[in-house]
N, C-alpha and C positions, 0 to 999 in steps of 0.2 A: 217365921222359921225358914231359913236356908234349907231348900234340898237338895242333897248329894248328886250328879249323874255321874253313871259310869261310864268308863273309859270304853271307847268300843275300838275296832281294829277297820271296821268298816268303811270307812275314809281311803285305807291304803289299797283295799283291795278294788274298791271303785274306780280309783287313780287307774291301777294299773288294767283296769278294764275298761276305761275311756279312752288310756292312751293308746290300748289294743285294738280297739274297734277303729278310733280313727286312723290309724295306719293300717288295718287291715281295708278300710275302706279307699283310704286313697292308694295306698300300692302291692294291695294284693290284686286287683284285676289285672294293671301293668307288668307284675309278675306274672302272674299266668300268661298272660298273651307272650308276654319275650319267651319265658321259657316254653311253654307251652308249646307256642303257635308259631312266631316268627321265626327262631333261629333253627328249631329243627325244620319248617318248611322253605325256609330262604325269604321269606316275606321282609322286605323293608331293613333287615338284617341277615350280613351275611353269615354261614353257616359255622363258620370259625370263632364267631363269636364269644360263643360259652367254651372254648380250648381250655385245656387242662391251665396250660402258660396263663393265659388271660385269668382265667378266674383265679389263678394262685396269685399272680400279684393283685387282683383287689384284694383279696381276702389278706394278705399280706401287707397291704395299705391301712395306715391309724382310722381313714374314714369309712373304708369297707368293713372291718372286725366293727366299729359299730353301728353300720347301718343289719348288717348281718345279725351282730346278736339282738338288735331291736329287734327286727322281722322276727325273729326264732325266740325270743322271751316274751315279748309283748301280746304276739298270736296266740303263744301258749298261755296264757295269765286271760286272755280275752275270753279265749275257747273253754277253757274250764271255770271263769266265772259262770259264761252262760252254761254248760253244762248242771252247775252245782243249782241254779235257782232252775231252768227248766224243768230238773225232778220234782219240784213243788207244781208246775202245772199239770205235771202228770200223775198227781196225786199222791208222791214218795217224798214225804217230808223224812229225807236225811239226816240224822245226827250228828254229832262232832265228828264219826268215822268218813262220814261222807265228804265233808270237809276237809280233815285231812289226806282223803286220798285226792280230792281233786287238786287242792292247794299243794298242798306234800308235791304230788306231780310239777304240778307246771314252778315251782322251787328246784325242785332235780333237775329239768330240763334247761333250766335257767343256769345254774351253776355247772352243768355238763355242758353246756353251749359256751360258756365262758372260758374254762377251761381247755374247751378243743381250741376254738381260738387262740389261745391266748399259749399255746404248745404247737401253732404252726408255725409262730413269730413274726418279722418287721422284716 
């Protein structure tokens, strides 16, 4: 006898929580430090760096709008996976509500992130 398995959704959310973690691990430090540390202290970058002009044309550039909305989708999808299973360590085993608000969430932020981008233009 053949048994059925059900479809689960599980795969994509992993995806997008793998893909999160390892860009959060390779250029979220990088990130901090440039923003953070080097251009407001003059460190190794000069202070003009992050200028309104500069940062509008990457963000105005095809490969900055997607290294951007990586960073800004991907973190968010990472941070609320582990959000959603953490409350199970801490003994709140969460419902479908809890799921969708964290999932719901980092969706919003994802379509809101694309959209701004994509309404500053080329």
């Amino acid at each position: 006898m053949k048994k059925i398995r059900k479809r689960s959704n599980a795969p994509i959310f992993w995806g997008l929580f793998g893909a999160g973690g390892m860009l959060s691990a390779l250029f979220g430090p990088a990130l901090v430090f440039i923003t953070g540390i080097a251009v407001p202290l003059g460190i190794l970058l000069p202070q003009d760096t992050m200028s309104y002009p500069k940062v509008l044309a990457f963000v105005q550039n095809f490969f900055g709008k997607g290294f951007i909305f990586a960073v800004i989708s991907l973190f968010m999808w990472f941070a609320v996976h582990r959000t959603y299973h953490s409350l199970h360590e801490f003994g709140i085993h969460a419902g479908m509500g809890a799921k969708l608000l964290c999932y719901g969430s980092a969706f919003i932020a994802t379509v809101i992130s694309g959209v701004v981008l994509l309404k500053i233009g080329f």
